[in-house]
C-alpha positions in Angstrom: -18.6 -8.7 23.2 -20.0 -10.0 26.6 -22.1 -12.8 25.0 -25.4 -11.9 26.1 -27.8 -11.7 23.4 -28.8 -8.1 22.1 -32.3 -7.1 22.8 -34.7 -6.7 20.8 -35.4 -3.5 18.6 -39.1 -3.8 17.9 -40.0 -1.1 20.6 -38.9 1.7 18.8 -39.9 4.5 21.7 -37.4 7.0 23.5 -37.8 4.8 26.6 -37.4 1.4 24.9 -34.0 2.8 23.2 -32.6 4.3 26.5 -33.4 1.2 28.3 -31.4 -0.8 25.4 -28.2 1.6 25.5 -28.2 1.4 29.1 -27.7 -2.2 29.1 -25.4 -1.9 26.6 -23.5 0.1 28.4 -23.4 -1.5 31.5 -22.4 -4.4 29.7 -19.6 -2.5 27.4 -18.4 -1.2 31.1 -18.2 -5.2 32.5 -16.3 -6.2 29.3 -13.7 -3.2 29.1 -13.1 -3.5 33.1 -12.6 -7.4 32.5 -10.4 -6.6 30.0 -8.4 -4.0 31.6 -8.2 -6.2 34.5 -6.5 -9.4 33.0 -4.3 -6.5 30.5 -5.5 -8.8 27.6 -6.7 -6.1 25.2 -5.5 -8.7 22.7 -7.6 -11.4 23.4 -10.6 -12.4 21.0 -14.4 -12.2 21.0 -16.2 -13.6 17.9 -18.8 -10.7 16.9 -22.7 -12.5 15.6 -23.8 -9.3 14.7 -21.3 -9.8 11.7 -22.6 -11.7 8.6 -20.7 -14.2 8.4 -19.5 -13.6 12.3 -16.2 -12.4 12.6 -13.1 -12.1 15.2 -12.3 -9.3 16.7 -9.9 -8.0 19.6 -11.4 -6.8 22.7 -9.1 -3.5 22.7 -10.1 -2.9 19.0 -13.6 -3.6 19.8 -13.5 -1.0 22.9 -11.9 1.2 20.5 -14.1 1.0 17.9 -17.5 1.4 20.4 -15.6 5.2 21.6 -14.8 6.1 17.8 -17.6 5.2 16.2 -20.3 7.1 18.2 -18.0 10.3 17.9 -18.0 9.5 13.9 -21.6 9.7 14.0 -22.0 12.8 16.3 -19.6 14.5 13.6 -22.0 13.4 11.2 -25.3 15.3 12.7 -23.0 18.9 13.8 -22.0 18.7 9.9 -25.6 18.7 8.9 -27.5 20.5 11.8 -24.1 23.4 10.7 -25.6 22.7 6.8 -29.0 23.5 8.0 -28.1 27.1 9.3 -27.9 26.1 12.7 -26.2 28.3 15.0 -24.2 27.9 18.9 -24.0 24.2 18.0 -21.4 22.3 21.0 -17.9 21.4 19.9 -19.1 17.3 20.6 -15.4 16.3 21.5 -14.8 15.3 25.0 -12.9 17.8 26.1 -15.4 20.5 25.5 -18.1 19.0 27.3 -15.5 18.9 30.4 -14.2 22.4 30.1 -18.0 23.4 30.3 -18.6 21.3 33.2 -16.1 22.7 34.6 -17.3 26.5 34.1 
């Protein structure tokens, strides 16, 4: 979404991958303040990582960054649950800042 090329994947260690999501990050933060700034959730970014590319909205691509990561967190309490595990975390937001706040 900001333009700036995605880096590379081929070091696959812990530090590499933080390093790589805290860029992203960072540049996920610029984009969605731009955004919120100019109130132009509507205007259009043309995703690369699609094959072909494809146009998206900023707001549904903001949107779809938040909802996706919780879709996948769902995803490893279902099968960490299936695996017997026991005293897993709720994973929604709220939880994590009720226990913050405890």
């Amino acid at each position: 979404m900001s333009g700036h090329p995605v880096l590379a994947k081929e070091d696959r260690n812990m530090a590499a991958m933080i390093d790589r999501w805290n860029c992203a990050a960072a540049d996920l933060v610029r984009v969605s303040r731009g955004v919120a700034e100019r109130n132009d959730r509507d205007e259009r970014f043309l995703d690369t990582l699609d094959d072909p590319p494809t146009e998206h909205s900023y707001g549904g691509g903001i949107a779809h960054v938040i909802t996706h990561s919780m879709h996948h967190r769902a995803q490893l309490l279902y099968m960490l649950r299936k695996l017997g595990l026991e005293g897993l975390p709720e994973g929604d937001v709220l939880s994590w800042e009720q226990q913050l706040d405890q």
